[in-house]
N, C-alpha and C positions, 0 to 999 in steps of 0.2 A: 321189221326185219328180224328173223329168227337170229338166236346167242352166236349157232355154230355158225352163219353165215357171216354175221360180224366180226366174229373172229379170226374166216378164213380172210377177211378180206383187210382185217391188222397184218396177218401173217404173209402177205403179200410182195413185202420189202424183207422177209427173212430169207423165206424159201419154199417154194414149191413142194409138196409131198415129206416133207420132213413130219419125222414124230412130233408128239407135242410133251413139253416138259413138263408143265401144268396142268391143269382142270380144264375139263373142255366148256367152261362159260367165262363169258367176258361181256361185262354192259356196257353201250357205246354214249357215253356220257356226255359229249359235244361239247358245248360251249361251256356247263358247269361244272369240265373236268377240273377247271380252277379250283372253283368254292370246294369241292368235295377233298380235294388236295389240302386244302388247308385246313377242311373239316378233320382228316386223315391225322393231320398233326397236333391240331388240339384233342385230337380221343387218344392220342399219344400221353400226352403229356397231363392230360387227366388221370387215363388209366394211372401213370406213373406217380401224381400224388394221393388218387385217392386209395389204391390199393398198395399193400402190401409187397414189397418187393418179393417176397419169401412167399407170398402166396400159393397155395396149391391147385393144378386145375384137378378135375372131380376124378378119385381114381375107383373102379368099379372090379365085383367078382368074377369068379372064371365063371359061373355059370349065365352071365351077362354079354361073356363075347360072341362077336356074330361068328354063325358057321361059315363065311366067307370071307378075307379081309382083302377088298379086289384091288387088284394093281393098278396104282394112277399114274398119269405122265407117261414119259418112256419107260418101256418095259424092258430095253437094252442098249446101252451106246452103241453097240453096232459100231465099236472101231478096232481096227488092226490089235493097239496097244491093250485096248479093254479085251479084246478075245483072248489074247495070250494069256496074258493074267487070269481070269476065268478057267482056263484052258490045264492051266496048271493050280489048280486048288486055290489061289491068289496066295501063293506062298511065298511070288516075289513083288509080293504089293508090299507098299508101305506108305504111312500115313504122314505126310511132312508138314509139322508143325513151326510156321517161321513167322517174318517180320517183324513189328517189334516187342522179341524176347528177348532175352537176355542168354535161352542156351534154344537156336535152332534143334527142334529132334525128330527123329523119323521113328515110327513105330510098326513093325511089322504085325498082321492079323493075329500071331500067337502070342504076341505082348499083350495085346490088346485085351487079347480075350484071359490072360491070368488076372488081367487086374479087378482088384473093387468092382462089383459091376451093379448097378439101381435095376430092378427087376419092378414094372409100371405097368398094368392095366389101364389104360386110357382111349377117348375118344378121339378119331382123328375126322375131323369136318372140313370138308371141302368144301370151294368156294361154287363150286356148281350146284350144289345143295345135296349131296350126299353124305351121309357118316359113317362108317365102323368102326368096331371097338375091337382092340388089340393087346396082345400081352407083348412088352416090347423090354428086351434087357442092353446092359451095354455099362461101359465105363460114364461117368461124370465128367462132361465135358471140360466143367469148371478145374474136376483132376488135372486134365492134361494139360489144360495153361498155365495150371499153378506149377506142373513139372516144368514148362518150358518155360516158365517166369514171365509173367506178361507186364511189357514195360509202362511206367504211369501215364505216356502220351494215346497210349493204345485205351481208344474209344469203342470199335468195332471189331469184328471176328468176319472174315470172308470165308466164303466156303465153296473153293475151287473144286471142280467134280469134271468124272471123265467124259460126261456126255456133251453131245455138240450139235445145237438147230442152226441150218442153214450155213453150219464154218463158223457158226460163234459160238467160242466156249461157252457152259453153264457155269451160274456161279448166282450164290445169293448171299445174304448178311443179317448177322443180329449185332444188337450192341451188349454191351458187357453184362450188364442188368442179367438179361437174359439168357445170356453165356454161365454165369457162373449158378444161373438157378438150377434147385435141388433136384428138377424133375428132367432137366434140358442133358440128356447123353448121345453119346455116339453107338447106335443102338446096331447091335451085332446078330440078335434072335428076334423072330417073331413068332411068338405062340410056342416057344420052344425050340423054336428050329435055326440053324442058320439062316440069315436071310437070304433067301432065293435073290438071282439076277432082275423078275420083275416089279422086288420091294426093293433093290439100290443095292445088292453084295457089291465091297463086302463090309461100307459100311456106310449109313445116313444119320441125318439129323436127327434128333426128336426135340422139338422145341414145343412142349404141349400147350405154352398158353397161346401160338399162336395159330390161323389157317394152315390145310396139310401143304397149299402150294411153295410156305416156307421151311417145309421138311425136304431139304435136299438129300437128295439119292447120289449114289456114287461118288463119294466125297475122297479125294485124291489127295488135297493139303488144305489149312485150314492157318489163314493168315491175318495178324494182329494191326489193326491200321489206325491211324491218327483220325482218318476221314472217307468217305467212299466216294470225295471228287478222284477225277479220274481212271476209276474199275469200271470196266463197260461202258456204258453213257454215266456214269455219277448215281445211279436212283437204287443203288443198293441189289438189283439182284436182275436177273436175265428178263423173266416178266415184268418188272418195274420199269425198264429200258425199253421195251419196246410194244408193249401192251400196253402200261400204264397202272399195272397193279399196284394197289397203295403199299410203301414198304412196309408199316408198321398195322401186321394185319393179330391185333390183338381181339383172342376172345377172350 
């Protein structure tokens, strides 16, 4: 059975005809979706002692980017609220940073973009077996938690976003580790430019050391949590809930 035909047939309990958030492969693992699950969490927790927390993934020159850097996933929510926003420059967007900090804060696109910002040539690898290489800018994500004070019980960072498969919000997760690494921003240019609608305006993840399906697009609020029982099904991110994508997709 072909990737894409497995996958339509995951997607079967979401919804008919709906975009996809993700990469368009998906392996249908059967019975050893267990062992691999657990395999998932021991390459976690290796990765986590044997490297370096502060490690960097490989960053490369301008003359290294591809001539195309092609859009993954959904190319646009495709909602009421998201078209207005878009509609008007996302001048009344704003970015709400809550749960447990100590000062909930909202940041509008032109805060955003006066701050500090990491400017990163990197590879972005998808799990269908594709990659391009991208020059991507934005604020330090780890910045903006440290402004909103992230409280000691806070394990994980949710990352609520405007798009929606089948009437379920999008939404995915890191844990702090990862949150406050040096490369991991909330990336506002690509290649120099604003980001277009179909890389996630007006603003997404950049988690470099992990797969692109855990770069979320359209990130709306971005929330500090104890644990990821009870957000979506518990498995940390939209794909993880209902495909079965492993959460912790470290390269």
């Amino acid at each position: 059975m072909s990737a894409v035909l497995t996958r339509r047939r995951a997607l079967l309990g979401i919804g008919a005809g709906t975009l996809l958030s993700a990469c368009d492969r998906v392996q249908d693992f059967g019975p050893a979706r267990r062992i691999l699950d657990s395999g998932d969490a021991i390459s976690h927790g290796l990765q986590r002692a044997l490297i370096d927390r502060a490690a960097l993934a490989p960053e490369y020159r301008v003359d290294q980017m591809s001539p195309v850097f092609r859009t993954n996933g959904n190319a646009n929510p495709n909602t009421p609220a998201y078209g207005a926003l878009a509609a008007n420059g996302f001048a009344d967007w704003r970015l709400a940073i809550g749960g447990l900090v100590a000062r909930p804060l909202q940041f509008s696109l032109a805060q955003l973009r006066s701050m500090p910002q990491r400017r990163q040539i990197t590879r972005h690898d998808c799990v269908e077996g594709w990659s391009a290489i991208g020059q991507w800018q934005g604020p330090l994500l780890g910045s903006l938690l440290k402004l909103a004070g992230v409280q000691s019980a806070a394990r994980y960072v949710v990352f609520h976003c405007a798009d929606q498969i089948g009437g379920a919000p999008y939404y995915e997760s890191i844990d702090l580790i990862d949150a406050f690494h040096p490369q991991t921003i909330m990336a506002l240019f690509l290649n120099g430019r604003p980001l277009d609608i179909g890389h996630g305006a007006p603003t997404r993840l950049r988690v470099e050391r992990q797969l692109g399906y855990k770069q979320a697009k359209y990130v709306m609020g971005i929330e500090a949590v104890p644990s990821l029982a009870g957000i979506g099904k518990g498995k940390g991110g939209f794909w993880e809930d209902n495909v079965d994508y492993d959460w912790y997709a470290g390269i």
